[in-house]
TORLUM-177106 format. One record per residue: x, y negated, z of N, C-alpha, C in turn. Coordinates in steps of 0.02 Angstrom, whole numbers, padded with zeros to 5 digits, always signed. Each point is the difference from the previous one (the first is absolute). Last residue first. Example, Ala and Ser with C-alpha at 12.3 -4.5 7.8 and 13.67 -1.06 7.14 Angstrom:
residues 2
+00642+00112+00354+00042-00059+00003-00039-00055+00037/+00015+00286-00004-00045-00059+00000+00045-00060+00000/
END
This chain:
residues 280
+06543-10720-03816-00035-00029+00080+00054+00023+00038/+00031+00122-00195+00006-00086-00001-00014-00034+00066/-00053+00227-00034+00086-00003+00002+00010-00066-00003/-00219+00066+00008+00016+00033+00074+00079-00026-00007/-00145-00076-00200-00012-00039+00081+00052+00040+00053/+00000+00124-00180+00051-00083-00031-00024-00021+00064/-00117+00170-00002+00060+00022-00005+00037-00056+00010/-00228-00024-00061+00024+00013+00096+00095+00038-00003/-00107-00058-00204+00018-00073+00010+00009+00015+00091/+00005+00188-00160+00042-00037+00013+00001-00079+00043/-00191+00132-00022+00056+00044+00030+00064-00032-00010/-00183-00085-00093-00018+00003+00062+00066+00028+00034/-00031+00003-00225+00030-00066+00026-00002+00001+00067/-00082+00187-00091+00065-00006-00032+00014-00060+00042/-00208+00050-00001+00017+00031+00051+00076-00010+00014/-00193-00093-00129+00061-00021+00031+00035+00020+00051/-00206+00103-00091+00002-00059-00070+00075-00012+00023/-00082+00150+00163+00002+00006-00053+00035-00025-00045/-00077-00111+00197+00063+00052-00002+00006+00020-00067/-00208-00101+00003+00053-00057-00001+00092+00028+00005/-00213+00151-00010+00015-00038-00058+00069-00058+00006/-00084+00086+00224+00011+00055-00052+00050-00012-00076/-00136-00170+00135+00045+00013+00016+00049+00066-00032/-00220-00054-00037+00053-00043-00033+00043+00005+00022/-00133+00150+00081+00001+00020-00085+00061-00056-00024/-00111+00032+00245+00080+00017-00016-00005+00005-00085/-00202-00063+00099+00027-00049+00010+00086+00013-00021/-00171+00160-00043-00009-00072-00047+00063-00040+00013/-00039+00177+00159+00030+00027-00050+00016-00058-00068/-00124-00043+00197+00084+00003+00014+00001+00023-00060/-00205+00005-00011+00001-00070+00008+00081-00007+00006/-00099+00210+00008-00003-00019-00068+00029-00066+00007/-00019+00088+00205+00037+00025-00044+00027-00003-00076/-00195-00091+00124+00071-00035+00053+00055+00023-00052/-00225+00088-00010+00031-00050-00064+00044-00059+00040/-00046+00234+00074+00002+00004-00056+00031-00073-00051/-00056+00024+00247+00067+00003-00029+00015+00002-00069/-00180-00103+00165-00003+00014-00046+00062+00026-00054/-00128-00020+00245+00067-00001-00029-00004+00001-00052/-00172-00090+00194-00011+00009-00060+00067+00008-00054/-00048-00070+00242-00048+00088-00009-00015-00019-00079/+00153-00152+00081-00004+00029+00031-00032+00065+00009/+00121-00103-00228-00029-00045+00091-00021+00053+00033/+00142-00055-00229+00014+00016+00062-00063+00005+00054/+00043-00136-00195-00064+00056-00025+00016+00063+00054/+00142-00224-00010-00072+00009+00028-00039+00041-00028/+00212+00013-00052-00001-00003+00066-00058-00015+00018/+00050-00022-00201+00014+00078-00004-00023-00015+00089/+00010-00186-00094-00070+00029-00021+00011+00073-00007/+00195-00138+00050-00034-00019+00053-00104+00023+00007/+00219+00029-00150-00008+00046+00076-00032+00001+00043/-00027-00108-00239-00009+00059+00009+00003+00049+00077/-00062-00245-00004+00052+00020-00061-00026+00058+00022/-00179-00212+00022+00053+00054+00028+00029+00022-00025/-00148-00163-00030+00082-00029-00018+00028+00068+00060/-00246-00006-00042+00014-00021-00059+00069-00005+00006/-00097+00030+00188-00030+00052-00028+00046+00001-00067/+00081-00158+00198-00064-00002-00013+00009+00083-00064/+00182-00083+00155-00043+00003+00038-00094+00023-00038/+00301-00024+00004-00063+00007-00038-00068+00017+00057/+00242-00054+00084-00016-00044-00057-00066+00036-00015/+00086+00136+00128-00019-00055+00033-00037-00062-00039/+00067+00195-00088-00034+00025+00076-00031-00063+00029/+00161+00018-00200-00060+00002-00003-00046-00008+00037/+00211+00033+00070-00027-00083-00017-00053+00009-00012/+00056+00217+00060-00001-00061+00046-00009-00052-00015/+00021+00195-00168-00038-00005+00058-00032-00065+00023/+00156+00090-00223-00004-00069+00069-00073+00032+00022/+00135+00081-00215-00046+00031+00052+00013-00033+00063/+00074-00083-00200-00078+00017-00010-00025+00055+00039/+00207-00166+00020-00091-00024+00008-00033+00047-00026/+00239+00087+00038-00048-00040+00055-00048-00029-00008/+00080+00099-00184-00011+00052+00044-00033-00033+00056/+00067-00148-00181-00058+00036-00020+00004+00053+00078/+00183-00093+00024-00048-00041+00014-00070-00005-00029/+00205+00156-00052-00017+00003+00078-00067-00072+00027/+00082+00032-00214-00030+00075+00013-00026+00007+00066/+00129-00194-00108-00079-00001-00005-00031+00082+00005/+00228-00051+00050-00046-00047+00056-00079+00020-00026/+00142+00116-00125+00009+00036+00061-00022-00060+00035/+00046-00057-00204-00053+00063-00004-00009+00021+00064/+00173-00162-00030-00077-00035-00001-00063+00060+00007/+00252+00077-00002-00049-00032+00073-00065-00035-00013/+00090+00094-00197-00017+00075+00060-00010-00055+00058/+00048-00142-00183-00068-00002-00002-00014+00076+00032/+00197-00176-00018-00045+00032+00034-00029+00030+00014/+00116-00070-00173+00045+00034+00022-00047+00021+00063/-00094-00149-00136+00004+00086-00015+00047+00032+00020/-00024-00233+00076-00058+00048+00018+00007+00045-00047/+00192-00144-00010-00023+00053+00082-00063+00013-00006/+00062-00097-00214+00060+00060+00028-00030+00023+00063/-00139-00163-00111+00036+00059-00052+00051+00028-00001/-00119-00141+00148-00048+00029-00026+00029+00051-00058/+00125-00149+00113-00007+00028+00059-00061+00054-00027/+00117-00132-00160+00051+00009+00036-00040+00080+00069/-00086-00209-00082-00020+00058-00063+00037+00067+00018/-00004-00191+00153-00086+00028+00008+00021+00073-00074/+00167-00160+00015+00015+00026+00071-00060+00060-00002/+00079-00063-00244-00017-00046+00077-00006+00065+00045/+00145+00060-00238-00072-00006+00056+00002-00052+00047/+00182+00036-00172-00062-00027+00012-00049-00004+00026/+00201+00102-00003-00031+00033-00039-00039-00048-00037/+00086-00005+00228+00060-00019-00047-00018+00013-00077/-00152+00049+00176-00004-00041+00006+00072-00033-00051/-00026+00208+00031-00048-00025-00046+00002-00069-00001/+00170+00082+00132+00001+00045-00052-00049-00028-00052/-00031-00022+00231+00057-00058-00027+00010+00018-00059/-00124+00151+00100-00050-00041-00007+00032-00081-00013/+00127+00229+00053-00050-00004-00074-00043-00055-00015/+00142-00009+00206+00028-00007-00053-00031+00025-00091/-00064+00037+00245-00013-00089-00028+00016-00015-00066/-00063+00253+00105+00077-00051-00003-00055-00057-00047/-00133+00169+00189+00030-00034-00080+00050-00035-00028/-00062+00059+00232+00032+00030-00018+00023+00010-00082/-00170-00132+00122+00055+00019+00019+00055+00013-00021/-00236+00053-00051+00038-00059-00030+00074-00020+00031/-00120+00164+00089-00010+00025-00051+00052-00062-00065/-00094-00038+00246+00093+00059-00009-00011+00035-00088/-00186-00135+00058+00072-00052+00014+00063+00057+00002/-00215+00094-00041+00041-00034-00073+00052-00044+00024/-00125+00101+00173+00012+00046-00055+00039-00038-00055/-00103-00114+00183+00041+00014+00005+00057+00050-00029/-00190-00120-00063+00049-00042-00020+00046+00043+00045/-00205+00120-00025+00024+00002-00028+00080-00077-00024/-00120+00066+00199+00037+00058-00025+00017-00011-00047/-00116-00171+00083+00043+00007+00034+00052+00070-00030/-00217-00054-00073+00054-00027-00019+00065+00008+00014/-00184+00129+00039+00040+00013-00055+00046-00035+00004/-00160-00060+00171+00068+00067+00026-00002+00031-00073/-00116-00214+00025+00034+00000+00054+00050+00050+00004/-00158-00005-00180+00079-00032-00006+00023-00005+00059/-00226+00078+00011+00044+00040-00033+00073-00013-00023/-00158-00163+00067+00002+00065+00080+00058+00022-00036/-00097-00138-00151+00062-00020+00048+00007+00048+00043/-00172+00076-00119+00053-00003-00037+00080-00030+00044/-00234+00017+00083+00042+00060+00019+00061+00011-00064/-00139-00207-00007+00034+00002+00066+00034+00070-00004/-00111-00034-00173+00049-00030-00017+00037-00005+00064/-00211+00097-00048+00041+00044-00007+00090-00061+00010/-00199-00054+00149+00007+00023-00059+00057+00024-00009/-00110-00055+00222-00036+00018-00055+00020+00009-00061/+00092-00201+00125-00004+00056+00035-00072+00052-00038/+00107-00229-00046+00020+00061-00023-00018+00061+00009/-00011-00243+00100-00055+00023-00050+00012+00051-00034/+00119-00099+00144+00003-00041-00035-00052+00016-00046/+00041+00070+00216-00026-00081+00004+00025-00021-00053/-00013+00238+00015-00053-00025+00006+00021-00063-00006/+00187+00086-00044-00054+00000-00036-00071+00006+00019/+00171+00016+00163+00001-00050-00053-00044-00004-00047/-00022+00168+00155-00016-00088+00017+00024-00045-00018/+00050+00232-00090-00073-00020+00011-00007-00055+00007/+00217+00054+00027-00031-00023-00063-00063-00005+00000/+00064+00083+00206+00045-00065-00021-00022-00051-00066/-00034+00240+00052-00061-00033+00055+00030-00087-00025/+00124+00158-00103-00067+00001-00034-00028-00030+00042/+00217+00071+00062-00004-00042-00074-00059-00035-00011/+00032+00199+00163+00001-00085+00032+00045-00043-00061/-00071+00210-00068-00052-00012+00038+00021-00091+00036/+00147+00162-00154-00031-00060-00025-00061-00028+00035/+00245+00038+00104-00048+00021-00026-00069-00043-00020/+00263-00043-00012-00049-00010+00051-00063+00025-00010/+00210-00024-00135+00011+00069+00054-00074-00010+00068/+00070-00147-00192-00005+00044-00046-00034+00071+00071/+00104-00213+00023-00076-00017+00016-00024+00079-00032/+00235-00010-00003-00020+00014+00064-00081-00023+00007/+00114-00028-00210-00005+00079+00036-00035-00010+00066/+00033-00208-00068-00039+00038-00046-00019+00069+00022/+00183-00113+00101-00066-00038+00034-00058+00056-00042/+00215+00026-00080+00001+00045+00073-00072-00026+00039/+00081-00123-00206-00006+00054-00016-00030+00043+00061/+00062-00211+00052-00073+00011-00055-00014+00060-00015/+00206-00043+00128-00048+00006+00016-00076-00017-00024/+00202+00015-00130+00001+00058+00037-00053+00013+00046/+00050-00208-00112-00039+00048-00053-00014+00066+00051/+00086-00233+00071-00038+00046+00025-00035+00049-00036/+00083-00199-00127+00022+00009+00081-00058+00054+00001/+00083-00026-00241-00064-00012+00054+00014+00013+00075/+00089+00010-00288+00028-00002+00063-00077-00049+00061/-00029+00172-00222-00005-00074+00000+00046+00006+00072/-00058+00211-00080+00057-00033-00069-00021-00072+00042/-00119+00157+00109+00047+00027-00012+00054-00029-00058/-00213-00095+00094+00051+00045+00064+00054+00009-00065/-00147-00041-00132+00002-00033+00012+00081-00013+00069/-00108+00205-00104+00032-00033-00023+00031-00084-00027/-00160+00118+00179+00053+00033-00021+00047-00038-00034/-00212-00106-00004+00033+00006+00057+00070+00033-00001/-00119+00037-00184+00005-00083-00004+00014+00002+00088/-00072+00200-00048+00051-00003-00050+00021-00062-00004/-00171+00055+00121+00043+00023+00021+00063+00002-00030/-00218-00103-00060+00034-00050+00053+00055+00047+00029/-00103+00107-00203+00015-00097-00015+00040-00012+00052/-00094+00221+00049+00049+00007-00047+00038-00075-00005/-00192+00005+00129+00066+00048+00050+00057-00024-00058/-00226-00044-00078+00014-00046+00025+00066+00034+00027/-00097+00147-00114+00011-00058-00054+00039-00047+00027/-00114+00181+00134+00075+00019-00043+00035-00052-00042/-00203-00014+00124+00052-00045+00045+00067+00036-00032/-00200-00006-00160+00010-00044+00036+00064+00002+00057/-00100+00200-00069+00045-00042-00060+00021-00053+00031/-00118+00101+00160+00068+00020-00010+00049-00022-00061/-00231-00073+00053+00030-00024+00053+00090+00032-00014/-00177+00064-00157+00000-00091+00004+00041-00009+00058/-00065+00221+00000+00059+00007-00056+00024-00082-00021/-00190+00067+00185+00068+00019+00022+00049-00017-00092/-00205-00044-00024+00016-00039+00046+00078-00005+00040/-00140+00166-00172+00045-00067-00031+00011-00065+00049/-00092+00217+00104+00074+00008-00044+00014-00061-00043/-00187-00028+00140+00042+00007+00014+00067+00017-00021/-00175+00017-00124-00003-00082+00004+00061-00015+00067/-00081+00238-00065+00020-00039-00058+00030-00071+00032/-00112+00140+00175+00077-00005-00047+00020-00023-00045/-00225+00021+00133+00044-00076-00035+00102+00002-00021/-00253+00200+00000+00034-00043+00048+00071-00057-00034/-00130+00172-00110-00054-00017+00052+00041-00051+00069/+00100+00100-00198-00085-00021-00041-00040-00042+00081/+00237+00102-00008+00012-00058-00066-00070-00007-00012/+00024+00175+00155+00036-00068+00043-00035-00059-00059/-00065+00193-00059-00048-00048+00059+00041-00047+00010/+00109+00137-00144-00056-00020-00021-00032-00028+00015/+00168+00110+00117+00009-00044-00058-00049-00064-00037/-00030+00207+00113+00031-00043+00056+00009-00070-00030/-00092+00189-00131-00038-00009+00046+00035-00070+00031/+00118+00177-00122+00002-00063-00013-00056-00065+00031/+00125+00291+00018-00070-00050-00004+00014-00072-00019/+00086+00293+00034+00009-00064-00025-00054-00052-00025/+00071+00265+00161-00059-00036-00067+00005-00078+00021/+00130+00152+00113-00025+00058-00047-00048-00028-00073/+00256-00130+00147-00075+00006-00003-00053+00042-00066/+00237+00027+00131+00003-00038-00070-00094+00032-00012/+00110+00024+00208+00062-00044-00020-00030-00020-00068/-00191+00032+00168+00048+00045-00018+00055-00064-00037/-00235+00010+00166+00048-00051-00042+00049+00061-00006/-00220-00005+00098+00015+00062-00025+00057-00031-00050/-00188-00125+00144+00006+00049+00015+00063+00064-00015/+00010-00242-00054-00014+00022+00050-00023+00042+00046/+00044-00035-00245+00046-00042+00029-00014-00002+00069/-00127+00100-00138+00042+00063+00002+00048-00050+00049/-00213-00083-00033+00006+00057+00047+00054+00022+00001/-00015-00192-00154-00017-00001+00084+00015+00063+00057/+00119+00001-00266-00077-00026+00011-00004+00002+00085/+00237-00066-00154-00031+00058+00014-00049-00023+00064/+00143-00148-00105-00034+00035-00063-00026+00065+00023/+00126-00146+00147-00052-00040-00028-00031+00018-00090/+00166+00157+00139-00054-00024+00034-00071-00066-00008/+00233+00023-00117-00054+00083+00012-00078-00009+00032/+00188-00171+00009-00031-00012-00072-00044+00077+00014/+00096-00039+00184-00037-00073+00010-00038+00019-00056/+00169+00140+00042-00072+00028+00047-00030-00051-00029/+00208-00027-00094-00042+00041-00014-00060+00030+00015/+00149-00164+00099-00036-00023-00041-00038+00061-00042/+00107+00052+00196-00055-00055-00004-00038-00033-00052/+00208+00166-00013-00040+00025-00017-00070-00051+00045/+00216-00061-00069-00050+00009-00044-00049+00027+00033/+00179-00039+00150-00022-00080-00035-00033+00012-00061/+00093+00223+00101-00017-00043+00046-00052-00094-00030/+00113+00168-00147-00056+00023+00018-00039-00033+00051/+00220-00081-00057-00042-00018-00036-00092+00020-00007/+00184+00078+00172-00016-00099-00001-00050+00003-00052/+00088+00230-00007-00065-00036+00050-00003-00076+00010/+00156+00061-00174-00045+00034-00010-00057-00009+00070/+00224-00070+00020-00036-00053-00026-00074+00030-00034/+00135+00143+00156-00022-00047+00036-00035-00069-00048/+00107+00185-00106-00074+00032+00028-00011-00069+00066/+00184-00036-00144-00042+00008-00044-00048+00039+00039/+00165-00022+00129-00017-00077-00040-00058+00003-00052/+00119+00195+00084-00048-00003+00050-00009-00091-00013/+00121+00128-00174-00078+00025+00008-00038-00037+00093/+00237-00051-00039-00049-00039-00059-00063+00034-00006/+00146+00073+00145-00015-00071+00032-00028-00041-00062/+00056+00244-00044-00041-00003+00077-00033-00063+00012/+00189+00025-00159-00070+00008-00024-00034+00007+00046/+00198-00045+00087-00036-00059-00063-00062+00025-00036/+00133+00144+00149-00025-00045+00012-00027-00064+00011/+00079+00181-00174-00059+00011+00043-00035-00040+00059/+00225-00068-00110-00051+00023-00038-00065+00017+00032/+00207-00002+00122-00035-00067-00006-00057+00016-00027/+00121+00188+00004-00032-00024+00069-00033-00060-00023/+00170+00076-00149-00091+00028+00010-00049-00002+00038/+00210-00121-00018-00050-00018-00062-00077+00039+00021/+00215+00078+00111-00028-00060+00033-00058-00030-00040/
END
């Protein structure tokens, strides 16, 4: 009976391991066309594109960062994402754990209100905010597509840490407080390092949502000088003029921090969606 099973266990573990082998070929290999291709020269990329280009260029590069306003766009897009990572983290963690240790009529539906502004797309977000910030004078800068941008981190992120905090026993934070801690020392030197895979995991996901936003941008920006990156990748688009080379170079720039940011925290990342999926 053993031997039977056996084989078909190894059958159902090689066919797991060749179905996660094309997922992964599947979800790399875009980005690999993206980075190849913005190092390999005009003709071959449209007359004569192969899997691993015959001759390597930097050309793309070069113009983007000499002849056009990426620079000033990339430190536009990285002011708007530090920024609403900074802001998400403060007011998501001070909401959450607010909800979640203070007694408050209707915590359940704060919580469920949040998510649910969370689920409205970000196009009819933006016609709304616009006309706020025109009649207050906002409209045009980077600081409006900053609020844009807390409309849908925030929300994810107090709903992430409220099942995150949750589930913390009270009882380490009675513990210090029996110790000597105040309430504030208490909350800074037991639950935020006990935190810090969900804190890593809001600010992964809210660097992700502002620094490739489209749509607010779309709307909110309007002048030369306060564009972000998706939105100065998208106008070198036009009509009898493609310029893929430095579209390509320009995505490739734009996935580096991102890249780096997995990387650097990849560890925390993975547990803090772990702890979110079993806590929540």
């Amino acid at each position: 009976m053993s031997g039977q099973i056996r084989p078909r266990r190894i059958a159902g573990r090689m066919g797991l391991y060749f179905a996660a082998i094309v997922l992964a070929v599947y979800s790399a290999f875009p980005i690999y066309w993206m980075i190849v291709s913005s190092l390999r020269p005009t003709q071959e990329m449209l007359m004569n594109p192969s899997l691993v280009p015959q001759r390597w260029t930097l050309e793309y590069y070069t113009s983007l960062l000499a002849q056009t306003d990426y620079p000033r766009q990339f430190l536009n897009s990285l002011i708007v994402a530090v920024t609403t990572v900074a802001l998400t983290m403060v007011l998501s963690v001070m909401i959450a754990y607010g909800v979640t240790r203070q007694r408050i009529r209707g915590k359940q539906m704060i919580i469920a209100g949040m998510l649910y502004a969370y689920m409205f797309p970000p196009l009819l977000l933006a016609i709304p905010l616009y006309a706020m910030f025109s009649v207050v004078g906002l409209n045009d800068t980077l600081l409006s597509l900053v609020i844009s941008h807390l409309t849908i981190t925030m929300p994810l992120g107090v709903w992430f840490l409220w099942g995150f905090f949750k589930t913390m026993p009270f009882e380490l934070e009675e513990a210090a407080m029996v110790d000597g801690c105040t309430r504030l020392g208490a909350f800074l030197r037991v639950v935020l390092p006990l935190s810090v895979p969900g804190l890593v995991t809001v600010a992964i996901f809210a660097f992700l949502l502002s620094w490739t936003d489209y749509t607010f941008a779309l709307v909110m920006i309007g002048s030369d000088a306060n564009k972000t990156v998706p939105l100065g990748l998208a106008s070198m688009i036009g009509a009898f003029d493609l310029r893929w080379g430095d579209v390509m170079a320009g995505s490739t720039l734009i996935a580096l921090p991102l890249f780096a940011a997995f990387l650097a925290l990849s560890r925390y990342f993975v547990q803090g969606l772990t702890a979110g999926a079993v806590k929540g």
